[in-house]
N, C-alpha and C positions, 0 to 999 in steps of 0.2 A: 275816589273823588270825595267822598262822604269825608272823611280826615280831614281835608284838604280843606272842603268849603266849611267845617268845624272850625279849622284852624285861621279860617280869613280869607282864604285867597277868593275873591269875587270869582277872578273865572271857572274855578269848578263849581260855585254856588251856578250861576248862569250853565255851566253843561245839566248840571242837574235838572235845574228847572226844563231847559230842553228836552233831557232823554225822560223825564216824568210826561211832558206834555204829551213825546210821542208815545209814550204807554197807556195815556188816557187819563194820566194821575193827575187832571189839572189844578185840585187844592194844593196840591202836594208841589206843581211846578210853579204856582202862584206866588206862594209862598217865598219859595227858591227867591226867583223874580222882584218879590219884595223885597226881601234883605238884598239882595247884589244892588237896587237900584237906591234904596233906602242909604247904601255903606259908598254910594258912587260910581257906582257899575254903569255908563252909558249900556251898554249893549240890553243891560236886560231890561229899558226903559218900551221897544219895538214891541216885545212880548207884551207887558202889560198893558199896554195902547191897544193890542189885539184883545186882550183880555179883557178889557174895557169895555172895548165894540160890542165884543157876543155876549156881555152880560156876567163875564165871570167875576169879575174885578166891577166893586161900586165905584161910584164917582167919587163919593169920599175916601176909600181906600188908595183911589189911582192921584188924587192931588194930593193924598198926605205923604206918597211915596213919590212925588216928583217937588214938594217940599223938602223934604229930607233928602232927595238925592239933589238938587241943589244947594242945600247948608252944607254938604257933604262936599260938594267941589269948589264951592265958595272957600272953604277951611283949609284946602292946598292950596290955595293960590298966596304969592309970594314974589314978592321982587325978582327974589332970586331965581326965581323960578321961572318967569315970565322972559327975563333979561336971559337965562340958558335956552330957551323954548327959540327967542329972537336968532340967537348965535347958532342957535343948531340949521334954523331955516334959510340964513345966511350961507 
C-alpha cells in the first residue's frame, strides 16, 4: 500500500490513513487523510471531520484541506465530463 499511495493512488493513501488510525498512529493517519483529501479523496474527508471533533486535526488544518480538496475537484470537472456523467445516468 505504501508504493501505491507514494505513487498516487488516493485509495491506498485513505487505507493507510485507516489501518494507522486503527494502530493508534493518528499523526501518521492524519496525515494520510490530508493528502488523499487535499489530492481529492472524498472518502478521506469523514476521517478528518472526526479528526476535527476530537481535537486531532486544527480548524485551520481541516479548512485548508477541504480548500484544497475542492480546487482539486473543481480542476476535473469538464464538459465532457459532466455530458458522460449525464449519458452514463441515462
Amino acid at each position: 500500500l505504501e508504493e501505491a499511495a507514494i505513487g498516487g493512488h488516493l485509495g491506498a493513501r485513505y487505507n493507510l490513513g485507516i489501518m494507522d488510525g486503527k494502530a493508534f498512529r493518528f499523526d501518521r493517519a492524519m496525515k494520510h487523510h490530508i493528502i488523499a483529501a487535499k489530492l481529492g479523496y472524498d472518502g478521506s474527508l469523514g476521517p478528518l471531520k472526526t479528526f476535527n471533533e476530537i481535537g486531532l486535526v486544527s480548524e485551520e488544518d481541516f479548512a485548508t484541506a477541504l480548500r484544497a480538496h475542492q480546487t482539486a475537484v473543481d480542476a476535473t470537472k469538464s464538459l465532457q465530463r459532466e455530458a458522460a456523467e449525464a449519458a452514463r445516468k441515462d
